[in-house]
C-alpha positions as CSV (number, residue, x, y, z in Angstrom):
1,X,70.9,66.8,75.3
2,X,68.2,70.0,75.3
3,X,65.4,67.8,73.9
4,X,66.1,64.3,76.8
5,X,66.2,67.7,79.9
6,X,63.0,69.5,78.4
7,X,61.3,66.3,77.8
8,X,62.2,63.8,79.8
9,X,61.5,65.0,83.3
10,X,57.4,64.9,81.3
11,X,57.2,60.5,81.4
12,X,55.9,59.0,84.8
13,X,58.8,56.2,86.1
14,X,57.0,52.9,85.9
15,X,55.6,51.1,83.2
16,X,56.7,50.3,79.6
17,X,59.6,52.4,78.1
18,X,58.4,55.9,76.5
19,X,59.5,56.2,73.0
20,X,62.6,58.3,72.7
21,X,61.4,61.9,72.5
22,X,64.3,62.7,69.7
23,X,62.8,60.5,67.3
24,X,59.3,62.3,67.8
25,X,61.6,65.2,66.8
26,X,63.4,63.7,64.3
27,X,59.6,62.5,62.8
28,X,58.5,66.4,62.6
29,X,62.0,67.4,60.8
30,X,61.1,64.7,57.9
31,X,57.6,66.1,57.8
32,X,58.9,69.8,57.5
33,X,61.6,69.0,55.0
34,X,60.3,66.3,52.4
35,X,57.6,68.3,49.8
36,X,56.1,64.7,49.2
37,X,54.6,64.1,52.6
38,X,51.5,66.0,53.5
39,X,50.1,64.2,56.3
40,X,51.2,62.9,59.4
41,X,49.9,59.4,58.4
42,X,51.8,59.4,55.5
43,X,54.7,59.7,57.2
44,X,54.4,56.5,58.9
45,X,53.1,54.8,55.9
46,X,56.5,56.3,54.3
47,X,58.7,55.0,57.4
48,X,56.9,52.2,57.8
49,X,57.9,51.5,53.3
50,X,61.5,48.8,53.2
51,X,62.6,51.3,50.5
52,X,63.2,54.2,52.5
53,X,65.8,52.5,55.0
54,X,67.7,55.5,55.4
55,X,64.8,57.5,57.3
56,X,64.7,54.6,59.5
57,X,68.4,55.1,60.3
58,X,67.9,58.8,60.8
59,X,64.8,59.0,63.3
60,X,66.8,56.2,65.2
61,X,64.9,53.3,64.3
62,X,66.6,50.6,62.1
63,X,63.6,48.0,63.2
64,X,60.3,48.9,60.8
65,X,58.3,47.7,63.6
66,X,59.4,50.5,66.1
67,X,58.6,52.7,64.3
68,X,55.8,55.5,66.2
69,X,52.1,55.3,64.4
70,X,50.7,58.8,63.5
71,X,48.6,59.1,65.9
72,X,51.5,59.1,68.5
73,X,52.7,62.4,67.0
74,X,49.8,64.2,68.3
75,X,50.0,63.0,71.9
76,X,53.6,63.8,71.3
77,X,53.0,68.0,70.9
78,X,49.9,67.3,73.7
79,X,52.1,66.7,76.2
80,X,54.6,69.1,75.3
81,X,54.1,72.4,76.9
82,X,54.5,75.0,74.4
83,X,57.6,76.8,76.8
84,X,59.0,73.7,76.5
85,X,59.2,73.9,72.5
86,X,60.3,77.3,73.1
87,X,63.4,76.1,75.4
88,X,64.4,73.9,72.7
89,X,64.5,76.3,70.0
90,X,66.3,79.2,72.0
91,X,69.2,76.3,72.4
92,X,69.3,75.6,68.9
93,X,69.7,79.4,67.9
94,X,72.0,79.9,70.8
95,X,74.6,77.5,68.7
96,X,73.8,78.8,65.6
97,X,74.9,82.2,66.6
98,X,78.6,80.5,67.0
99,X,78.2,79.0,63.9
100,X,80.6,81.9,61.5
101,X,78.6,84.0,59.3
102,X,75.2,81.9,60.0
103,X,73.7,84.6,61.0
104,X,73.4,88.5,61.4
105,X,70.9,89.0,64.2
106,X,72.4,92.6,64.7
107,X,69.5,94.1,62.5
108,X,66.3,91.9,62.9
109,X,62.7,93.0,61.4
110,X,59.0,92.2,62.4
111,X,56.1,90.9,60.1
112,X,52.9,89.0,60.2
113,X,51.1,86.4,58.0
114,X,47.7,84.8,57.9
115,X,47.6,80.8,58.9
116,X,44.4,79.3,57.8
117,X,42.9,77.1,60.3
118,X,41.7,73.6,60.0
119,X,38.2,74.5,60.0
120,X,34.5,72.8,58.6
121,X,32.1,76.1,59.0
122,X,30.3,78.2,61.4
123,X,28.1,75.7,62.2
124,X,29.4,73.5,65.3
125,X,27.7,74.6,68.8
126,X,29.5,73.8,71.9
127,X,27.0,74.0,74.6
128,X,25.6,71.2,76.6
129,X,21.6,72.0,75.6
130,X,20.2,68.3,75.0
131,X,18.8,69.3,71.5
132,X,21.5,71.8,70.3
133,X,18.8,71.7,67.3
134,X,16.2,73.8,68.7
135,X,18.2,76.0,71.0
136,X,19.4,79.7,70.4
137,X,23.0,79.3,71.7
138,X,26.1,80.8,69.4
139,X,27.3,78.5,66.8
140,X,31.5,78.5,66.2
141,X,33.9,76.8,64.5
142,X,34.9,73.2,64.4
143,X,38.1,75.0,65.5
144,X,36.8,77.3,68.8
145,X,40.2,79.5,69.1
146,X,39.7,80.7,65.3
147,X,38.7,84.1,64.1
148,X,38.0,85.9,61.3
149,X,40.6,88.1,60.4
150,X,41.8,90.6,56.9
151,X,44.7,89.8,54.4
152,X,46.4,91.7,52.2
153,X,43.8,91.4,48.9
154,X,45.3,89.6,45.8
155,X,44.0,88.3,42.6
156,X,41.1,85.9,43.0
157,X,41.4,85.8,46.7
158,X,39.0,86.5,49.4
159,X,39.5,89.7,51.6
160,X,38.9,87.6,55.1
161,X,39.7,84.2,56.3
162,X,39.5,82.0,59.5
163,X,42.7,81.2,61.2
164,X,45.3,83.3,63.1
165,X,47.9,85.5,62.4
166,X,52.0,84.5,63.4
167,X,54.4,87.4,64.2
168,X,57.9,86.6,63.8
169,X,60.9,88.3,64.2
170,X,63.5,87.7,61.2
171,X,67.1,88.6,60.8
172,X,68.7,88.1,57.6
173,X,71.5,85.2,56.6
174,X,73.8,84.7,53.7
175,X,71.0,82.9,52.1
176,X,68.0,85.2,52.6
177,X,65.8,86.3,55.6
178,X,65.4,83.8,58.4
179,X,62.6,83.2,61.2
180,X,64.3,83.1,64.4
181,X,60.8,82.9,66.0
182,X,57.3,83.5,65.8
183,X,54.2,83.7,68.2
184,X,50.6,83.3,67.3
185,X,47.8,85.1,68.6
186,X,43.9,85.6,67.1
187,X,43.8,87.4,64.6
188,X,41.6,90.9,66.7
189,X,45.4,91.3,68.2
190,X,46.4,94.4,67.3
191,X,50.1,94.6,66.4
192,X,50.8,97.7,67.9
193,X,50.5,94.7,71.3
194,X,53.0,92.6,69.9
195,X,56.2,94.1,69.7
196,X,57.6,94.9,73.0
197,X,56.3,91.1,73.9
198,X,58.4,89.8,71.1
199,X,61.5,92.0,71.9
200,X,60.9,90.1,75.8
201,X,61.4,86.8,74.0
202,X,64.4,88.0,72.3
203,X,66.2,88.6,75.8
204,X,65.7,85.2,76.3
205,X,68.1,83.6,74.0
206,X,71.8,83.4,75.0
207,X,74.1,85.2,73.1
208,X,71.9,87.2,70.9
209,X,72.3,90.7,71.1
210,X,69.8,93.0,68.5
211,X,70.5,96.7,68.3
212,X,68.3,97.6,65.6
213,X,64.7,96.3,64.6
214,X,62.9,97.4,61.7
215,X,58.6,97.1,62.4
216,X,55.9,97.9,60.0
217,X,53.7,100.7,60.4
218,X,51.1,98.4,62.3
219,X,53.3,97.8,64.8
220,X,54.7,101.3,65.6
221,X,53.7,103.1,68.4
222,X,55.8,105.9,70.5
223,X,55.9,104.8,73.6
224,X,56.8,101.5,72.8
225,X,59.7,102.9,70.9
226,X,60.9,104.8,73.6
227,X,60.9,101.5,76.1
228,X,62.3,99.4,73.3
229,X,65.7,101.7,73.4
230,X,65.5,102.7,76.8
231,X,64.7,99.3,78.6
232,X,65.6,97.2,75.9
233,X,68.8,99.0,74.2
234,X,67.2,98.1,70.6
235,X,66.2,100.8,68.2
236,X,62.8,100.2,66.2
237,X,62.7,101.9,63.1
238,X,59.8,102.6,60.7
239,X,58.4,104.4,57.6
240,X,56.7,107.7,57.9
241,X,52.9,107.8,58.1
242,X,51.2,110.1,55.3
243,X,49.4,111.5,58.6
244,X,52.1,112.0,60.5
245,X,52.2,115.2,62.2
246,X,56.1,116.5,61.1
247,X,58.1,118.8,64.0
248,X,58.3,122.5,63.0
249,X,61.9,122.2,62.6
250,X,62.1,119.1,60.4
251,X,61.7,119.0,56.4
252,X,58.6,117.1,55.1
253,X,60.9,114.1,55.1
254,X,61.3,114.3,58.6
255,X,64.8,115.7,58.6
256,X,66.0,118.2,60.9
257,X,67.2,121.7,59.6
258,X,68.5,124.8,61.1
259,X,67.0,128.1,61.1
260,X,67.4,128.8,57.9
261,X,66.2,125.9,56.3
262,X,69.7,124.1,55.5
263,X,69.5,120.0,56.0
264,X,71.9,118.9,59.2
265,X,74.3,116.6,59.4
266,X,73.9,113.7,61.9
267,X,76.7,113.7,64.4
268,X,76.0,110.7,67.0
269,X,73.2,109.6,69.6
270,X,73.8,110.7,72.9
271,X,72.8,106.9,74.8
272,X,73.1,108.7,78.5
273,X,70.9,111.6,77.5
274,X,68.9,109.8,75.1
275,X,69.3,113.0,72.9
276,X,70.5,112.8,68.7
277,X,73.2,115.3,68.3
278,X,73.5,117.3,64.4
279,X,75.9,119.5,63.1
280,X,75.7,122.1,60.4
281,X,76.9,121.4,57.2
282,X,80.2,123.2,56.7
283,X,79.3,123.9,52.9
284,X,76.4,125.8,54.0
285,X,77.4,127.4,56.8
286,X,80.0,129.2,55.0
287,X,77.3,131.7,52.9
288,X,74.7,131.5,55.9
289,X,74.2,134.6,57.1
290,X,73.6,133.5,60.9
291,X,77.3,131.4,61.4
292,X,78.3,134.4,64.0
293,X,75.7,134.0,66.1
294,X,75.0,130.0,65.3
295,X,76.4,127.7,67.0
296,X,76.5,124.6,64.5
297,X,75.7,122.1,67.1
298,X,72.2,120.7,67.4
299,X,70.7,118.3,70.2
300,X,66.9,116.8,70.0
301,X,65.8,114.9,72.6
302,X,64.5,111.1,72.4
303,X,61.7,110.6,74.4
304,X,60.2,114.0,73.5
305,X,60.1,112.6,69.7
306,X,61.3,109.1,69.7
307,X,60.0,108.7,65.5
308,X,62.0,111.8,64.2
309,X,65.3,112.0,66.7
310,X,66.6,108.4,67.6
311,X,69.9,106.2,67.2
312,X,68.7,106.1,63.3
313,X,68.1,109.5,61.8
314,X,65.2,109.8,59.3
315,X,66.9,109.1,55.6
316,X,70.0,107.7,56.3
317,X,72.1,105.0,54.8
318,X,71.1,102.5,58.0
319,X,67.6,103.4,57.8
320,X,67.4,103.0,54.0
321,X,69.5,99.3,55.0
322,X,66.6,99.1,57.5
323,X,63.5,99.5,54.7
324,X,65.4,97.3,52.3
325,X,65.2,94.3,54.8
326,X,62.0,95.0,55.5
327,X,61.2,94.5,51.7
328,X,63.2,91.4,52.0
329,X,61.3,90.2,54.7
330,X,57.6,90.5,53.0
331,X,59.2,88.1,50.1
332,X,60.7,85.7,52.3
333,X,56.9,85.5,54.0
334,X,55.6,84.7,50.4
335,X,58.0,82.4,49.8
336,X,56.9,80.6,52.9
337,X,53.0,80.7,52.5
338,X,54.3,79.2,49.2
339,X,56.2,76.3,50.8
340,X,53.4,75.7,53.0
341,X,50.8,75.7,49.9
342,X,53.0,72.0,49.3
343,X,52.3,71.1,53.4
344,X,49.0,71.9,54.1
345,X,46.0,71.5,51.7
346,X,44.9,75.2,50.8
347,X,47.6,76.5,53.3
348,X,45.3,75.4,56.5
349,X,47.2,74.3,59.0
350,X,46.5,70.6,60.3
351,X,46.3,71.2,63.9
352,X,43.4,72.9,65.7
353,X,43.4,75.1,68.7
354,X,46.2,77.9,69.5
355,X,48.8,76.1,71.9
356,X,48.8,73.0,69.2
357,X,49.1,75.7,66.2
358,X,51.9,77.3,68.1
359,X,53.5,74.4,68.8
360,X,53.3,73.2,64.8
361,X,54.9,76.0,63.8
362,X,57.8,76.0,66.6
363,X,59.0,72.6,65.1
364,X,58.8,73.9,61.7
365,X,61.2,76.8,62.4
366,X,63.1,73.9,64.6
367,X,63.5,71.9,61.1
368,X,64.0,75.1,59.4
369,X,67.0,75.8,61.2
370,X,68.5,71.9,60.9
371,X,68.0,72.0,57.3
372,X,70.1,75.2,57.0
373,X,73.0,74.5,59.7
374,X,73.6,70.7,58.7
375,X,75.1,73.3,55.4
376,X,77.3,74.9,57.8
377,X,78.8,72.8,60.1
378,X,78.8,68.7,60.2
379,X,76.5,69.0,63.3
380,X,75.0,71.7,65.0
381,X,75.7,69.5,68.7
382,X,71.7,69.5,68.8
383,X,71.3,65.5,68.8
């Protein structure tokens, strides 16, 4: 049992019996899954209800009066160290990859969204000045790890908020795009820092294995391309920048042409030599007036232009795939600030504090997973 290993080993010997750490768990997946509970103390005054016997059964206590009181929750996550959440969910997608046709993690895609903190104002000081009244020290929020950050403007929304921002790498299913897992940072992280980290993380989940990973144009950056394929083996892919400066012999779409202007046809990437190999296309090389002296075969290195000449040639069928999924993704993210809207009063999240808002949003992608494997197999093995 992943969660008794991780866990465990965190009670002192001695004393009376810690509560089982699987029904904490088993707590936070009712929380994430049932639309009618928004709080934490409602979910013990639900538990705690005769009527709804069958929760009782599932977090693993038949008796009402075992049941954990809210507050227990929070000391719960506090002891928890957030690599320990992490441990937990790595083990849970390492058996839904052997679950058939779960998931696809061969093409996975990056993308960020705004969490609201829990936050009263920029009014609360936090130094130790006996009349915090009269002094000149900094005032912060009642949440000190919050920032202000920019979203994406919308109808009768406000251009900044106070909170974080999550990056997550998704990969899609049969039912839609799914979070296999996010970190968050403040929201003055730039993403162009944030990929090759998550790609790190990735490597440490058994049996997942991602060739290609489609980022948005925040997150691209050359050099971290180039070490994503050659450190990494995984080939990030992105749209073209209007300012992007094009190679001399490459059309405005970015796609390489011989001498005399004719498109070429992709023939293979070259993994030893990090070089993208194109052809001529027979039907114009027959009327070209250079096929004595042309040899038809083409070779661009990688690393000298890792955006216009890698494993995914600019306007191909994959890369086309590639910006389709990323589409995909940016709904499934709506559709989740949606859900959330249902969990968290105006989409703040209830915790303070980034290891704690980290850790909420482990266990939600924790539940997320249960809810869609219990539709795929009769257990996942995870209890």
């Amino acid at each position: 049992m992943i969660v008794l290993q991780k866990v465990g080993p965190l009670y002192k010997d001695g004393g009376r019996p810690p509560v089982d750490p699987r029904i904490y768990f088993r707590m936070h997946y009712l929380y994430f899954t049932r639309p009618e509970i928004s709080s934490f103390r409602q979910l013990e005054e639900q538990l705690k209800d005769p009527k709804n016997q069958a929760w009782h059964n599932f977090i693993g206590t038949p008796d009402i009066k075992k049941v954990p009181v809210h507050s227990s929750l929070s000391h719960f996550r506090t002891k928890v160290r957030v690599e320990d959440f992490y441990a937990i969910l790595f083990d849970l997608i390492a058996q839904a990859l052997k679950l058939t046709d779960f998931l696809q993690p061969t093409l996975t895609g990056i993308d960020s969204r705004p969490v609201w903190a829990n936050v009263n104002g920029y009014k609360k000081k936090r130094c130790t000045c006996p009349d915090q009244s009269k002094c000149n020290c900094e005032k912060t929020y009642s949440d000190p790890d919050a920032t202000c950050g920019v979203q994406r403007t919308k109808a009768n929304q406000n251009k900044f908020f106070i909170g974080y921002r999550k990056h997550s790498i998704v990969c899609p299913s049969p039912k839609g795009p799914i979070v296999l897992f996010s970190i968050i940072l403040p929201n003055d992280t730039a993403d162009i820092k944030v990929m090759l980290p998550l790609i790190e993380i990735m490597k440490k989940i058994e049996g997942l294995k991602v060739e290609y990973l489609v980022a948005d144009l925040g997150y691209f950056d050359a050099d971290d391309q180039r070490e994503a394929l050659v450190k990494h083996d995984v080939a990030v892919v992105t749209e073209i920048k209007k300012n992007t400066v094009i190679p001399n012999h490459c059309s405005p779409e970015g796609k390489p042409e011989c001498w005399e202007g004719h498109a070429l046809v992709f023939d293979g990437f070259d993994k030893d030599t990090y070089t993208a190999l194109f052809r001529g296309d027979d039907s114009k090389c027959a009327a070209c007036p250079l096929q004595g002296t042309c040899e038809k075969q083409f070779g661009y290195s990688f690393t000298d232009t890792p955006f216009f000449h890698g494993p995914v040639p600019q306007g191909s069928l994959l890369q086309e795939r590639m910006l389709n999924f990323r589409k995909q993704v940016e709904l499934a993210f709506a559709q989740e600030s949606n859900q959330l809207t249902s969990v968290m009063k105006h989409k703040k999240v209830p915790v303070r504090q980034t290891k704690r808002v980290e850790k909420f949003f482990i266990m939600r992608e924790w539940s997320s997973y249960r809810c869609r494997a219990r539709h795929k197999a009769s257990s996942t093995g995870f209890f």
